[in-house]
Structures are given as structure tokens and as C-alpha cells.
N, CA and C atoms as an extended XYZ file, in Angstrom:
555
Properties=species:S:1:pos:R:3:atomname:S:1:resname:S:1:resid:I:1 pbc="F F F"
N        15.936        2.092       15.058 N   UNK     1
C        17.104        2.759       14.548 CA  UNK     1
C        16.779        4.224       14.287 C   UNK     1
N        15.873        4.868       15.167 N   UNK     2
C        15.375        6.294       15.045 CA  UNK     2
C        16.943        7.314       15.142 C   UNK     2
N        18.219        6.726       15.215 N   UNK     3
C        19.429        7.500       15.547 CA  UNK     3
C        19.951        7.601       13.788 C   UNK     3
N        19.078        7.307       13.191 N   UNK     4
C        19.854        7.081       11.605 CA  UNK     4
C        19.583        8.483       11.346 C   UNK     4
N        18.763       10.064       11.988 N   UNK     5
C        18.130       10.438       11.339 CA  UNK     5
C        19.374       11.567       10.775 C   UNK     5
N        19.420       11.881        9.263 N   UNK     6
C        19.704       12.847        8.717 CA  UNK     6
C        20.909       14.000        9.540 C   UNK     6
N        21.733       14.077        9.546 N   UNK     7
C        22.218       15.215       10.100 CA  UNK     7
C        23.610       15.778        9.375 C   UNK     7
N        23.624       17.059        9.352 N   UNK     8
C        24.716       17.789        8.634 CA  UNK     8
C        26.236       17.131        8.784 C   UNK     8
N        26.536       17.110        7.843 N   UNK     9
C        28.033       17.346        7.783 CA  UNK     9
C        28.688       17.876        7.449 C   UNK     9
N        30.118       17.595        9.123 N   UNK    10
C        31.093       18.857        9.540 CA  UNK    10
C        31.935       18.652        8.213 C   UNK    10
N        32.509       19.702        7.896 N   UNK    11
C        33.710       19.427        6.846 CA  UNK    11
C        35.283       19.343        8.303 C   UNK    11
N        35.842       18.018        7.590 N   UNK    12
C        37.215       17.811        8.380 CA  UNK    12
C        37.815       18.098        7.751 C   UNK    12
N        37.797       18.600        6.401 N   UNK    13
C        39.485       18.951        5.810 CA  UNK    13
C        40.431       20.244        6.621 C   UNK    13
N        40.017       20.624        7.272 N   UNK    14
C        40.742       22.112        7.525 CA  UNK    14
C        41.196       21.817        9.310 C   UNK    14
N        40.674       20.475        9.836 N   UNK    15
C        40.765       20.302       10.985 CA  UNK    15
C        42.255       19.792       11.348 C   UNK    15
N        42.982       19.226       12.405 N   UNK    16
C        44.134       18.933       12.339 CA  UNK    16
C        43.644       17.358       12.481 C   UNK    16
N        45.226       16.436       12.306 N   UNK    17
C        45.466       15.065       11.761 CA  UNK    17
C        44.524       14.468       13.575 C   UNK    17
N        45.021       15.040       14.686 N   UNK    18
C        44.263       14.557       15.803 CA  UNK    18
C        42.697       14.675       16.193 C   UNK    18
N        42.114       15.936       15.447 N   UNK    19
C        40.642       15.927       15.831 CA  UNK    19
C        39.973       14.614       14.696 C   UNK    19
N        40.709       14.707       13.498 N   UNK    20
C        40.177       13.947       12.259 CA  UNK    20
C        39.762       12.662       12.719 C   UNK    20
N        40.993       12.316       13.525 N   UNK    21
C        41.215       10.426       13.937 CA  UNK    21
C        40.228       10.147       14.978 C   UNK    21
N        40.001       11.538       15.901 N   UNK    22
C        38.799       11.386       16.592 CA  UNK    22
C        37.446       10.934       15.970 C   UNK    22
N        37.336       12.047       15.187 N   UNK    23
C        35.966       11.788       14.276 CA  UNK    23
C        35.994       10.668       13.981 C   UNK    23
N        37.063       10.021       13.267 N   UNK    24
C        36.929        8.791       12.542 CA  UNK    24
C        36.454        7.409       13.689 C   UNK    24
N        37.005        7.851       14.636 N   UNK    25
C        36.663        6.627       15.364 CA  UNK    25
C        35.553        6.687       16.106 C   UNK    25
N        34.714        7.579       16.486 N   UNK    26
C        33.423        8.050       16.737 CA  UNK    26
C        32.409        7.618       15.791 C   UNK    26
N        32.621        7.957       14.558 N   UNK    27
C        31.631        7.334       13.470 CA  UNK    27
C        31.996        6.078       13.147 C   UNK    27
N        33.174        5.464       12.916 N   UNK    28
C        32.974        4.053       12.901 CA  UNK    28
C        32.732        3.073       13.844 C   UNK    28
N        32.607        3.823       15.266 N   UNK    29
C        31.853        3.382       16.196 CA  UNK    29
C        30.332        3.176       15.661 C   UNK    29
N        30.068        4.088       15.648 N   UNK    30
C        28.574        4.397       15.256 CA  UNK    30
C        28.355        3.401       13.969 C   UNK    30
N        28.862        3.437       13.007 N   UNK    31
C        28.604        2.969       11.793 CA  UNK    31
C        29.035        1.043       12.272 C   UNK    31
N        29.241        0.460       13.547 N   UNK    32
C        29.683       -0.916       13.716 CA  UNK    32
C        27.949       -0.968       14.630 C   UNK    32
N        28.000        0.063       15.263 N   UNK    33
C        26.939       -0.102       15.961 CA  UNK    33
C        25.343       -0.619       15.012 C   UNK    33
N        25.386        0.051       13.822 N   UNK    34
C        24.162        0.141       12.744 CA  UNK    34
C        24.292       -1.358       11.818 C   UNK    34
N        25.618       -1.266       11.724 N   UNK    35
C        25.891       -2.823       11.218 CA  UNK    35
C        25.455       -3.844       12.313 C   UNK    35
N        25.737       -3.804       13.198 N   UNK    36
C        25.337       -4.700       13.876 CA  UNK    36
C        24.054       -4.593       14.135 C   UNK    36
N        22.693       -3.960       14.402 N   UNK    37
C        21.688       -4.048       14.438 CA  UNK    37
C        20.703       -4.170       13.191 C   UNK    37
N        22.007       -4.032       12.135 N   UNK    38
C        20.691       -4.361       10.631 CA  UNK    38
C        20.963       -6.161       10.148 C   UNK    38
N        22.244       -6.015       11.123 N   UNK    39
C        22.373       -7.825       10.828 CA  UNK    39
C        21.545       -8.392       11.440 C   UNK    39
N        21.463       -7.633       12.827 N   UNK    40
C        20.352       -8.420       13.330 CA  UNK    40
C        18.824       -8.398       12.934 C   UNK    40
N        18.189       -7.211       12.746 N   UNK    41
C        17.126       -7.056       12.177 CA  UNK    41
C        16.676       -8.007       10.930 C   UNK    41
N        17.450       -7.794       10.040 N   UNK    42
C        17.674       -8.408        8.801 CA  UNK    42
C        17.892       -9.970        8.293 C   UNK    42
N        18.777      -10.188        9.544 N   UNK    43
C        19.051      -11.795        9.830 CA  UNK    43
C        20.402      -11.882        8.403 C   UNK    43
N        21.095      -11.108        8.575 N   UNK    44
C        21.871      -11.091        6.846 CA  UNK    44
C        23.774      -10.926        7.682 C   UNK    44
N        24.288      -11.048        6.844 N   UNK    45
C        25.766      -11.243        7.350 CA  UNK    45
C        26.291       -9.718        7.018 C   UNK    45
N        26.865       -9.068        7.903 N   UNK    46
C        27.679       -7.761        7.548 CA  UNK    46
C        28.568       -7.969        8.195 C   UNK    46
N        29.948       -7.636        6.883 N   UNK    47
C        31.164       -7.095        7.523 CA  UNK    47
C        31.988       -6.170        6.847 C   UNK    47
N        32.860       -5.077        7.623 N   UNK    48
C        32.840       -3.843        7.417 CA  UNK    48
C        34.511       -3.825        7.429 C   UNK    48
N        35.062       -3.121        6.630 N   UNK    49
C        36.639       -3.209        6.498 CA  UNK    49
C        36.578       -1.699        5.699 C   UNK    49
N        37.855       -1.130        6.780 N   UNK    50
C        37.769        0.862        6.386 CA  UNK    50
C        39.529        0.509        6.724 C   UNK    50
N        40.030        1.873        5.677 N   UNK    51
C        41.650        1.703        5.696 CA  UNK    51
C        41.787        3.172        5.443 C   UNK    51
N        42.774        3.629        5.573 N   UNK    52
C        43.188        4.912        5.228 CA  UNK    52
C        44.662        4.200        4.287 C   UNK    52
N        44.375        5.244        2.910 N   UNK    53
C        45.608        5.005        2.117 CA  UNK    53
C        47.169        5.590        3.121 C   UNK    53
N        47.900        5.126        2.927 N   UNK    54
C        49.256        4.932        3.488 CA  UNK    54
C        49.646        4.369        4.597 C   UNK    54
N        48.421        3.756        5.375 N   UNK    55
C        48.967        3.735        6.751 CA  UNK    55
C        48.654        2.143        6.937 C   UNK    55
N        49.409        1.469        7.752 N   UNK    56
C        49.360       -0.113        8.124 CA  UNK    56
C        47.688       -0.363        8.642 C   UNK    56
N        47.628        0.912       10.086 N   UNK    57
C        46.597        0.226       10.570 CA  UNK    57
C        45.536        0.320       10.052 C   UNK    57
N        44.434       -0.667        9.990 N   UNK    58
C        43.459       -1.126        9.111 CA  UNK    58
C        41.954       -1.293       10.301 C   UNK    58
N        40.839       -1.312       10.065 N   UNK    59
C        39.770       -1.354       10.727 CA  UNK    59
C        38.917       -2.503       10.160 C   UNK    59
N        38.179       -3.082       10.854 N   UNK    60
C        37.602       -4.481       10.223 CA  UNK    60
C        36.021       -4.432       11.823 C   UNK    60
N        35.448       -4.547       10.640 N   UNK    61
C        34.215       -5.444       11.598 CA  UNK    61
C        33.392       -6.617       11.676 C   UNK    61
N        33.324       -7.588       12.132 N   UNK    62
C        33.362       -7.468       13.548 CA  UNK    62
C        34.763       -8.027       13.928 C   UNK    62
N        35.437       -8.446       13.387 N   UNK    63
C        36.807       -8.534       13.247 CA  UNK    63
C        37.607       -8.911       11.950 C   UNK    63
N        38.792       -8.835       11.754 N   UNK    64
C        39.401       -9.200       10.448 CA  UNK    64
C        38.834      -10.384        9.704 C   UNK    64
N        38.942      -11.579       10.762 N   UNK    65
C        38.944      -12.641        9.759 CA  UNK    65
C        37.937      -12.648        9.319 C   UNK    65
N        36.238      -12.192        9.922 N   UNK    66
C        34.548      -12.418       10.016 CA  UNK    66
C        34.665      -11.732        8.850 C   UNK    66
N        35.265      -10.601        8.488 N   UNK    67
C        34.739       -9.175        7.866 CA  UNK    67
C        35.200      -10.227        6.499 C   UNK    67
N        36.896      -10.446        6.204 N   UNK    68
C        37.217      -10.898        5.479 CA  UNK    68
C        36.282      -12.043        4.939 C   UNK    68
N        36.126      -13.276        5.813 N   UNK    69
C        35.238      -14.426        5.673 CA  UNK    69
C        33.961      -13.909        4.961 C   UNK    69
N        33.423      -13.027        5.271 N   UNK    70
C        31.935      -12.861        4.734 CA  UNK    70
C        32.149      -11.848        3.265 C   UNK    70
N        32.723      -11.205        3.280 N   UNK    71
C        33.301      -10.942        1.649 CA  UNK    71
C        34.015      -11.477        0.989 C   UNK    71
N        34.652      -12.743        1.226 N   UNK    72
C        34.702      -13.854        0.611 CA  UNK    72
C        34.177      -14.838       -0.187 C   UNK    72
N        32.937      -14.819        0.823 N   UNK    73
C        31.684      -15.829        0.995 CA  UNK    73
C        31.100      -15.113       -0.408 C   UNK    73
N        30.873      -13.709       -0.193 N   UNK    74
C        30.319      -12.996       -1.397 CA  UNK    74
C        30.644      -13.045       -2.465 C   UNK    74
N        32.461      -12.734       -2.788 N   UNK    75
C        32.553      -12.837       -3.589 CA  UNK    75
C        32.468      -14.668       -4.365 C   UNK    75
N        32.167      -15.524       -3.919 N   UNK    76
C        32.473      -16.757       -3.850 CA  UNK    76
C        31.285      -16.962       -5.042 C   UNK    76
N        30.196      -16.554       -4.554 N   UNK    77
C        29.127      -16.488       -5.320 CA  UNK    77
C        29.170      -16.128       -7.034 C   UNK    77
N        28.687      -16.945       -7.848 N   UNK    78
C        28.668      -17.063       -9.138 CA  UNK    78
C        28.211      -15.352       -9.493 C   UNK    78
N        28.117      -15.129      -10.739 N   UNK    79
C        28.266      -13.575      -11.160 CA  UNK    79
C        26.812      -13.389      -11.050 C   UNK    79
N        25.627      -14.050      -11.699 N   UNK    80
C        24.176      -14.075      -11.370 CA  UNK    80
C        23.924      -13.845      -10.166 C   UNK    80
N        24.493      -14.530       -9.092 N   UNK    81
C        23.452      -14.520       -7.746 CA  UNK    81
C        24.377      -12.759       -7.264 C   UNK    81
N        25.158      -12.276       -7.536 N   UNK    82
C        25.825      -11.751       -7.272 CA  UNK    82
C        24.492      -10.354       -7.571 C   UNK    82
N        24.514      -10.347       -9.240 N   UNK    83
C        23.522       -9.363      -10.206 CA  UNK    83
C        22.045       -9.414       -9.232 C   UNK    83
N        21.377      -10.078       -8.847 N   UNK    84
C        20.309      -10.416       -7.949 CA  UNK    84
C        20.488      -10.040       -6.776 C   UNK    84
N        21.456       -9.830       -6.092 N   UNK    85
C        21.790       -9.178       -5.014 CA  UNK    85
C        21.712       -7.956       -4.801 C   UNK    85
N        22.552       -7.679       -6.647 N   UNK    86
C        22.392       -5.846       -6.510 CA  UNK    86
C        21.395       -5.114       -6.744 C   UNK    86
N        20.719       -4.658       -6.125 N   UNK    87
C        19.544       -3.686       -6.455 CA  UNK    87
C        20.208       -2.306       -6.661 C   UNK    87
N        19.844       -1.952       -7.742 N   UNK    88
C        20.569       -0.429       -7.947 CA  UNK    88
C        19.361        0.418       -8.103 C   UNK    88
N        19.132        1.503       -7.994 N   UNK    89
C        18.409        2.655       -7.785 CA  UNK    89
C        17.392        2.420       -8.906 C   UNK    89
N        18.250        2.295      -10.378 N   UNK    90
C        17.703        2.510      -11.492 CA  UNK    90
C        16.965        1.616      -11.296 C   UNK    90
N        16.470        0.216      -11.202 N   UNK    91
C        16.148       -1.029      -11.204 CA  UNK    91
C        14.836       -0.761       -9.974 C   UNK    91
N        14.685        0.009       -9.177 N   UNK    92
C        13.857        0.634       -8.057 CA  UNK    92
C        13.278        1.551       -8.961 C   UNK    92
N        13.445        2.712       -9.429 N   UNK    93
C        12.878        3.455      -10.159 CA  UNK    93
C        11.682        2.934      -10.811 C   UNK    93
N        12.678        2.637      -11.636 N   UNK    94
C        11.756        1.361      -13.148 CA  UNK    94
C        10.722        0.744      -12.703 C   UNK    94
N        11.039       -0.208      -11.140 N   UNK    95
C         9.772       -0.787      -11.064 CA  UNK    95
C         8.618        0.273      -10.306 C   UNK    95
N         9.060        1.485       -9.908 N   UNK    96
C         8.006        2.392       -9.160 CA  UNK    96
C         7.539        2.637      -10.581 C   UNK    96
N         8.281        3.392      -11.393 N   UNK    97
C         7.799        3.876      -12.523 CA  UNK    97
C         6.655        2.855      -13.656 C   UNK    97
N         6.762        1.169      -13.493 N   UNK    98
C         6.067        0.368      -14.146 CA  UNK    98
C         4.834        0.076      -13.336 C   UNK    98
N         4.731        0.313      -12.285 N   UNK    99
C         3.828       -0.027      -11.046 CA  UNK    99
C         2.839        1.231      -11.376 C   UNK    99
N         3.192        2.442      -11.339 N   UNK   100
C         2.625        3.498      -11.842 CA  UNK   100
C         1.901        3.767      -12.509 C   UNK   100
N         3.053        3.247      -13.866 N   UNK   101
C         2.181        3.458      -15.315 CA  UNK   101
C         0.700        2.090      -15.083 C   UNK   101
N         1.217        0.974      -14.352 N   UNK   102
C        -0.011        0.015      -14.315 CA  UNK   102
C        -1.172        0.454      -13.857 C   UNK   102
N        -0.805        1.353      -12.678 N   UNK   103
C        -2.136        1.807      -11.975 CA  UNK   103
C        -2.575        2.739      -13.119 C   UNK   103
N        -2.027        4.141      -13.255 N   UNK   104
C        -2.638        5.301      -14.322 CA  UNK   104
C        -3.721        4.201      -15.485 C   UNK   104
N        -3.105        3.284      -16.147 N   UNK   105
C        -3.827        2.433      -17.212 CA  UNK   105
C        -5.237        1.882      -16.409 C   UNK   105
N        -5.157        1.307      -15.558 N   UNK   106
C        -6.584        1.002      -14.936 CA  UNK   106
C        -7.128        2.112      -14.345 C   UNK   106
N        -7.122        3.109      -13.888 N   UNK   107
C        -7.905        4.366      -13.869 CA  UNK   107
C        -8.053        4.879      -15.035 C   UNK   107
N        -7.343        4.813      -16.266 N   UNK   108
C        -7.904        5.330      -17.218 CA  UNK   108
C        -8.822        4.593      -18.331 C   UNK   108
N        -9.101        3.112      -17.626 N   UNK   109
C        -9.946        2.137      -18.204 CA  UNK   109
C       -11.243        2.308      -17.993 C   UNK   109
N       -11.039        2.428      -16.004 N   UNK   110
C       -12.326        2.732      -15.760 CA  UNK   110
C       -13.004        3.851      -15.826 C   UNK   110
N       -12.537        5.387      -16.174 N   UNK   111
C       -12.778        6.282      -16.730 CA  UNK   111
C       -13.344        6.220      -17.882 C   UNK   111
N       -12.682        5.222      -18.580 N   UNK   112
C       -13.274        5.190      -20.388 CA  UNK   112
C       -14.445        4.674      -20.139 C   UNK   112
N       -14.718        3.345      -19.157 N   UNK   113
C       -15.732        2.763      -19.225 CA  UNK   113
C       -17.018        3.487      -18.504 C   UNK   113
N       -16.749        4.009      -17.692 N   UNK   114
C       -17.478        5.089      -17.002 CA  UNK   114
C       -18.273        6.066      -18.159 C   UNK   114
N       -17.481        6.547      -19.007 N   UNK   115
C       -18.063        7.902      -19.867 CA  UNK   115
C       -18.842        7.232      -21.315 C   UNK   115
N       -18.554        5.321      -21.417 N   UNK   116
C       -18.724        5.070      -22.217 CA  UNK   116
C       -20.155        4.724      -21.631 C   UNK   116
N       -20.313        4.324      -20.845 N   UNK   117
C       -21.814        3.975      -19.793 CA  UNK   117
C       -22.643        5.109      -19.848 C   UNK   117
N       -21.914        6.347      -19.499 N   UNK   118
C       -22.398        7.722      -19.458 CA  UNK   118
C       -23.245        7.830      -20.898 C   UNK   118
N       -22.353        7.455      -22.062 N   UNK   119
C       -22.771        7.844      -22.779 CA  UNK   119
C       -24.005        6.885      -23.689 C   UNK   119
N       -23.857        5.683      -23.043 N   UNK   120
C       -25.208        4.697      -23.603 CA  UNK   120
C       -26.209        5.100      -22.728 C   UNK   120
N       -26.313        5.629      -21.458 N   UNK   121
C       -27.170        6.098      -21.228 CA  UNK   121
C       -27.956        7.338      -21.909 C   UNK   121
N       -27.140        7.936      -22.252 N   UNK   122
C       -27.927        9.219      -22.823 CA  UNK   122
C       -28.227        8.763      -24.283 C   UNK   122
N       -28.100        7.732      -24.907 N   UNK   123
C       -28.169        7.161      -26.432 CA  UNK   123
C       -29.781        6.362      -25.472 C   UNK   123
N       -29.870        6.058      -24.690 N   UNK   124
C       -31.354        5.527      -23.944 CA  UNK   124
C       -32.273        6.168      -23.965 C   UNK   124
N       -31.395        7.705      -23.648 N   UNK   125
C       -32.494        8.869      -23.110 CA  UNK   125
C       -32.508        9.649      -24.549 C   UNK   125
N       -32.351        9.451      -25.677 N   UNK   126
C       -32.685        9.849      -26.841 CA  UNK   126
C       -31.533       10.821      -27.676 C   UNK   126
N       -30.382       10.577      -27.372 N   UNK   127
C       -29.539       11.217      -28.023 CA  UNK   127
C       -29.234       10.749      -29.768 C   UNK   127
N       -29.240       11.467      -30.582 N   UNK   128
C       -28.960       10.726      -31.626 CA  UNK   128
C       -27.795       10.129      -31.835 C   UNK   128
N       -27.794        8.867      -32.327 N   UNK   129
C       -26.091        8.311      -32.826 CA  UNK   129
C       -25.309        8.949      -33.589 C   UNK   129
N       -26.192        9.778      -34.445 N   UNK   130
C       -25.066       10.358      -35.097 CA  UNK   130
C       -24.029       11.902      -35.148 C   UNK   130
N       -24.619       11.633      -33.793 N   UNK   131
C       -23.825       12.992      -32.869 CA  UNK   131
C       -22.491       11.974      -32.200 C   UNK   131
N       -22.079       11.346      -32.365 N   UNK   132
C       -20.991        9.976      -31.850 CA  UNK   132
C       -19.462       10.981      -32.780 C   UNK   132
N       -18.629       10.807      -32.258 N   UNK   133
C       -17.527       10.959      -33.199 CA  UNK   133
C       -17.235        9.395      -33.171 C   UNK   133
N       -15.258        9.058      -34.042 N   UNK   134
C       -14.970        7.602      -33.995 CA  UNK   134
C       -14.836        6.939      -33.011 C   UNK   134
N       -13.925        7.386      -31.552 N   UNK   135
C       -13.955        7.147      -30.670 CA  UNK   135
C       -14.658        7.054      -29.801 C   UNK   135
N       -15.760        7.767      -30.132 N   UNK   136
C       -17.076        7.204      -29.076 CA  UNK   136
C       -17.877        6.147      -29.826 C   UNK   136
N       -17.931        5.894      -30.535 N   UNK   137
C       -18.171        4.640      -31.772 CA  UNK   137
C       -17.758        3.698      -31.070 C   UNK   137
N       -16.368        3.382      -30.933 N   UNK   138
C       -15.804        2.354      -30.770 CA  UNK   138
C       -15.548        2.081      -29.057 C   UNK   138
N       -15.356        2.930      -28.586 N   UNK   139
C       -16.150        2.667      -27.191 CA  UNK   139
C       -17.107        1.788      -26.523 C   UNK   139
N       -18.371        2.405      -27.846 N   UNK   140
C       -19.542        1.934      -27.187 CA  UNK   140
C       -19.554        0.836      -28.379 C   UNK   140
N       -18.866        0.007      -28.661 N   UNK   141
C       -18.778       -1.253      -29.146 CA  UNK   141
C       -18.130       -1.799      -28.357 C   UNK   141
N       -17.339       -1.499      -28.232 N   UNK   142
C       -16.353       -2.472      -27.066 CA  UNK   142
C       -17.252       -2.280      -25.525 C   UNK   142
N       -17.881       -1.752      -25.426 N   UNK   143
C       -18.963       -1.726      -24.180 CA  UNK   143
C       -20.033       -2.507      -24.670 C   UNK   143
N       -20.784       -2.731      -26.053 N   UNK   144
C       -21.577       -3.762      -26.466 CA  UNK   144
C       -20.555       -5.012      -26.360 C   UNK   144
N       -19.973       -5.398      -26.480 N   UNK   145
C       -19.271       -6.577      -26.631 CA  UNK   145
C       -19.295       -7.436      -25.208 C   UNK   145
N       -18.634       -6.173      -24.458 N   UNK   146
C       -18.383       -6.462      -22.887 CA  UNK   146
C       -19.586       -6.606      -22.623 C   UNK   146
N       -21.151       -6.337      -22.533 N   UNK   147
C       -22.275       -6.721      -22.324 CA  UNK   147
C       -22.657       -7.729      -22.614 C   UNK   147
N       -22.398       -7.822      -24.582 N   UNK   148
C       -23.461       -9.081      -24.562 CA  UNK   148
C       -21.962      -10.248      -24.378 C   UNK   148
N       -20.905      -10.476      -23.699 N   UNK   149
C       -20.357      -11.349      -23.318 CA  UNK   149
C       -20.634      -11.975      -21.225 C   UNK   149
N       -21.090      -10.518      -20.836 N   UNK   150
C       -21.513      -10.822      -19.671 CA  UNK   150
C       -23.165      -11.555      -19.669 C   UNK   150
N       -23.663      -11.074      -20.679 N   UNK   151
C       -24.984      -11.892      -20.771 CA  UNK   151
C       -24.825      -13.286      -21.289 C   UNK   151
N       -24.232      -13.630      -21.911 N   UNK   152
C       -24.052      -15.028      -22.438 CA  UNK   152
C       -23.290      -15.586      -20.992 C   UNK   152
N       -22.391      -15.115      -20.438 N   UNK   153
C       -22.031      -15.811      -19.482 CA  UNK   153
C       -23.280      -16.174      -18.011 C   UNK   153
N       -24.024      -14.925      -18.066 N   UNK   154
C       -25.420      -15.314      -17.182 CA  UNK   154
C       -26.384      -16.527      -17.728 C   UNK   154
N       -26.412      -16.037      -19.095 N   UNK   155
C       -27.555      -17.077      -19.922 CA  UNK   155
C       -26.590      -18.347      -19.733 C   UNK   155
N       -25.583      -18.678      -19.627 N   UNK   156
C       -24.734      -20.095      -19.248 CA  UNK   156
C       -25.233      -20.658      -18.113 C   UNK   156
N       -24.756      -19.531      -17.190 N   UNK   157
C       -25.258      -20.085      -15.862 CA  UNK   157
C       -26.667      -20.349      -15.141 C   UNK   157
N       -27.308      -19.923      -15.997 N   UNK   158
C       -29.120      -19.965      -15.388 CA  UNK   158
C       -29.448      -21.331      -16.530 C   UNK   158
N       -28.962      -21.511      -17.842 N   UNK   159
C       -29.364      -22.849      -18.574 CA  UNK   159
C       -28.635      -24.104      -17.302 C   UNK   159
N       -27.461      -23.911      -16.587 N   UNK   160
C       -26.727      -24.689      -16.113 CA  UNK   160
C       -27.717      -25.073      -15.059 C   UNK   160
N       -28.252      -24.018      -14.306 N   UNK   161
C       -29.073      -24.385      -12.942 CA  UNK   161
C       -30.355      -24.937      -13.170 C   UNK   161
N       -30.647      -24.162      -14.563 N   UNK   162
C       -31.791      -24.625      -14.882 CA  UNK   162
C       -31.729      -26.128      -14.812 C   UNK   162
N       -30.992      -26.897      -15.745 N   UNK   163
C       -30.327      -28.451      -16.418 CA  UNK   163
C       -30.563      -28.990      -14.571 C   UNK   163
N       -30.016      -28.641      -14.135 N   UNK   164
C       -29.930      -29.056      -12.424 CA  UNK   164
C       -30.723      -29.197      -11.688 C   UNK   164
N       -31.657      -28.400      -11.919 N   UNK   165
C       -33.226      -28.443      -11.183 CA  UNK   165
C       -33.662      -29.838      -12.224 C   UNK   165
N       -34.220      -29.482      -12.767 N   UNK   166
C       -34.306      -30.504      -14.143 CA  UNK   166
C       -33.990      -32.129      -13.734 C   UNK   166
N       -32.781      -32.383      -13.318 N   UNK   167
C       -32.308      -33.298      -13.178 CA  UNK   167
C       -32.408      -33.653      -11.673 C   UNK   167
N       -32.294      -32.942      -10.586 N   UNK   168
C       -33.145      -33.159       -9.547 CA  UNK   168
C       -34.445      -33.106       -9.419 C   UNK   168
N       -35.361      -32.874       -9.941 N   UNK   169
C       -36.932      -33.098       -9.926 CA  UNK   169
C       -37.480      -34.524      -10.953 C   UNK   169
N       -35.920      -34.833      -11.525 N   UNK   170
C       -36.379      -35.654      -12.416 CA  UNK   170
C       -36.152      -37.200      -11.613 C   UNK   170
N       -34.614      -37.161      -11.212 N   UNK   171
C       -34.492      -38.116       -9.889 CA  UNK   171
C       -35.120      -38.379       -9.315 C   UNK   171
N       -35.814      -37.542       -8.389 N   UNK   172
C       -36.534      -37.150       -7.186 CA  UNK   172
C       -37.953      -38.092       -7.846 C   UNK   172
N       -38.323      -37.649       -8.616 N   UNK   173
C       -39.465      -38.746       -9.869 CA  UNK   173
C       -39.350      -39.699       -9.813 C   UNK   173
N       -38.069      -40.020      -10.379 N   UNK   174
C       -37.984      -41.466      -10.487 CA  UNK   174
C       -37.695      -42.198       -9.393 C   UNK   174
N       -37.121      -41.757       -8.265 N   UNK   175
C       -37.358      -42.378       -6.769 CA  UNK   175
C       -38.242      -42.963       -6.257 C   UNK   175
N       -39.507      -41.828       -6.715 N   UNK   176
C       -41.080      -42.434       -5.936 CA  UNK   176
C       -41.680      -43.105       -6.815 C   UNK   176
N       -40.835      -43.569       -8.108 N   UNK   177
C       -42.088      -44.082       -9.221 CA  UNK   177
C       -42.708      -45.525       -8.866 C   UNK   177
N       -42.210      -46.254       -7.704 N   UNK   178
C       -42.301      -47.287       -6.902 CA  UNK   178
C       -43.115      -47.516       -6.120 C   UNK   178
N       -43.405      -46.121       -5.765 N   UNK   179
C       -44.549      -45.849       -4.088 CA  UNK   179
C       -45.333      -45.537       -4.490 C   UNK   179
N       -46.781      -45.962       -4.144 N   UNK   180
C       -47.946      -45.896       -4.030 CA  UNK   180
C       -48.417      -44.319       -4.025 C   UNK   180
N       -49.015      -43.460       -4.706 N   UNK   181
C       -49.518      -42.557       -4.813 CA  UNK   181
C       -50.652      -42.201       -4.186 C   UNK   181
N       -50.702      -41.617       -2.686 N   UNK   182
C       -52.496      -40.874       -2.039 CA  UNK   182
C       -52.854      -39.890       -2.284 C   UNK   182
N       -52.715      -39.603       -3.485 N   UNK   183
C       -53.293      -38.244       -3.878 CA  UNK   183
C       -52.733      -36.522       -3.861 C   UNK   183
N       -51.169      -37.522       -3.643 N   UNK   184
C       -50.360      -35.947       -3.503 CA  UNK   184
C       -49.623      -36.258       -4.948 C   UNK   184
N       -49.191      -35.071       -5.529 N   UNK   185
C       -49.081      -35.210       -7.301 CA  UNK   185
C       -47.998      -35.404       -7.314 C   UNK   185
């Protein structure tokens, strides 16, 4: 649909009632043509109904009854599925804008944690603690915490493998406690 792209518009008010009706039927050419290829793309039902105030004849796509039938169908739909349908700008925004703020918060986590690392290192390399303001205090507690919780979770898993070896060498024991021993231990 590379024909969607952007282009100026003529002003018709100053034109006469015959060039207007031209235009009009040129673009709602065009505009049946786009409907019809986003239905298809999309796999979704479009139908298109354009009127000019005062006048009988009426425009419908892909014909009266389809156009009618499928805004029917729509409106048919309970007021919820209706609200779920509508995506409004604001509702797009919001979620760019919450998606955003999610990312900024985890770059500014790992930043904290970064400078808080930065800074137990140099408390390694002999900085005094009591050059710390509060916030670097509490930083590097919540970076002790996050440590000794990753160590307890290692010390879990090496008692676990340990228990496992343990219990396979102990099996493995009691398998051969039956067989005759030549001098291998």
C-alpha cells in the first residue's frame, strides 16, 4: 500500500459544483480501493457509506446492503466488545508512555547497581566508609543483601549436589557390598 503516501491537499471550496463531484468520485474510488485491500490484508470486515447532506444519492461500499450488514453486525455487539475495539490515541500514548517509563526504571537500576559495585570496589581498595553519604549507605546494603542472597542460593545448590554425590557413592556401595573384593577399594 506504498500509494497511502502523504500528499497535499487541494482546497475544493472555491471550485465549481462539477469539478467537486469529480474529485469526489476519484477519491472514493481510491478510498474503496484501500478498503478493500486492508480487508484483505487484515482479514477484518469493511464497509464504507459517504452521503452528501441534501441530496438522495448516497454511496455505499461494497454495496448498500454489505456496508449496511457489517455496521449492523457492529453495532450489534454489546457496549464492552465495542470499548475493546476502540483504540483511541490516548490509550496508544499511555501504553508507549508506560513501556517507556518501564524501560528508563531498568536502566536506572542497572546504573544504580553499577555505581553501587563501583563503589564496593573502591571500599576494597581502601576508601574509608565514612566518606559514604545516606544514599550510598543504603545502596551498598541493598547490594550486601543481593550478595549474600546470591550466595546462599549457591551454598543451596552445591549442599544439594553435594547430598547427590553422597547418595550415589553411597548406592553405588551398597551395590557391591555382595561381591567379592580383589583388592580394588
Amino acid at each position: 500500500m506504498n500509494h497511502l503516501a502523504k500528499k497535499r491537499c487541494r482546497n475544493t471550496r472555491n471550485l465549481d459544483e462539477s469539478a467537486r463531484k469529480v474529485i469526489l468520485e476519484k477519491r472514493l474510488a481510491s478510498l474503496c480501493k484501500q478498503a478493500e485491500e486492508l480487508s484483505i490484508l487484515c482479514d477484518i470486515k469493511v464497509g464504507m457509506v459517504a452521503f452528501t447532506p441534501g441530496e438522495t444519492k448516497d454511496f455505499a461500499w461494497p454495496c448498500l446492503t454489505q456496508a449496511n450488514a457489517t455496521i449492523n453486525e457492529y453495532l450489534a455487539c454489546d457496549e464492552a466488545k465495542q470499548q475493546i475495539k476502540l483504540f483511541t490515541q490516548e490509550t496508544y500514548l499511555q501504553r508507549k508512555v508506560d513501556a517507556r517509563e518501564k524501560y528508563i526504571g531498568k536502566i536506572e537500576q542497572t546504573a544504580e547497581e553499577k555505581e553501587m559495585e563501583n563503589l564496593f570496589n573502591q571500599l576494597a581498595w581502601g576508601k574509608s566508609i565514612q566518606e559514604l553519604d545516606a544514599r550510598e549507605t543504603k545502596g551498598l546494603l541493598k547490594l550486601f543483601e543481593a550478595k549474600q542472597t546470591k550466595l546462599n542460593e549457591r551454598k543451596t545448590k552445591l549442599n544439594e549436589h553435594i547430598d547427590e554425590n553422597v547418595l550415589n557413592q553411597t548406592g553405588a556401595n551398597d551395590s557391591n557390598a555382595g561381591e567379592e573384593n580383589h583388592g580394588n577399594p
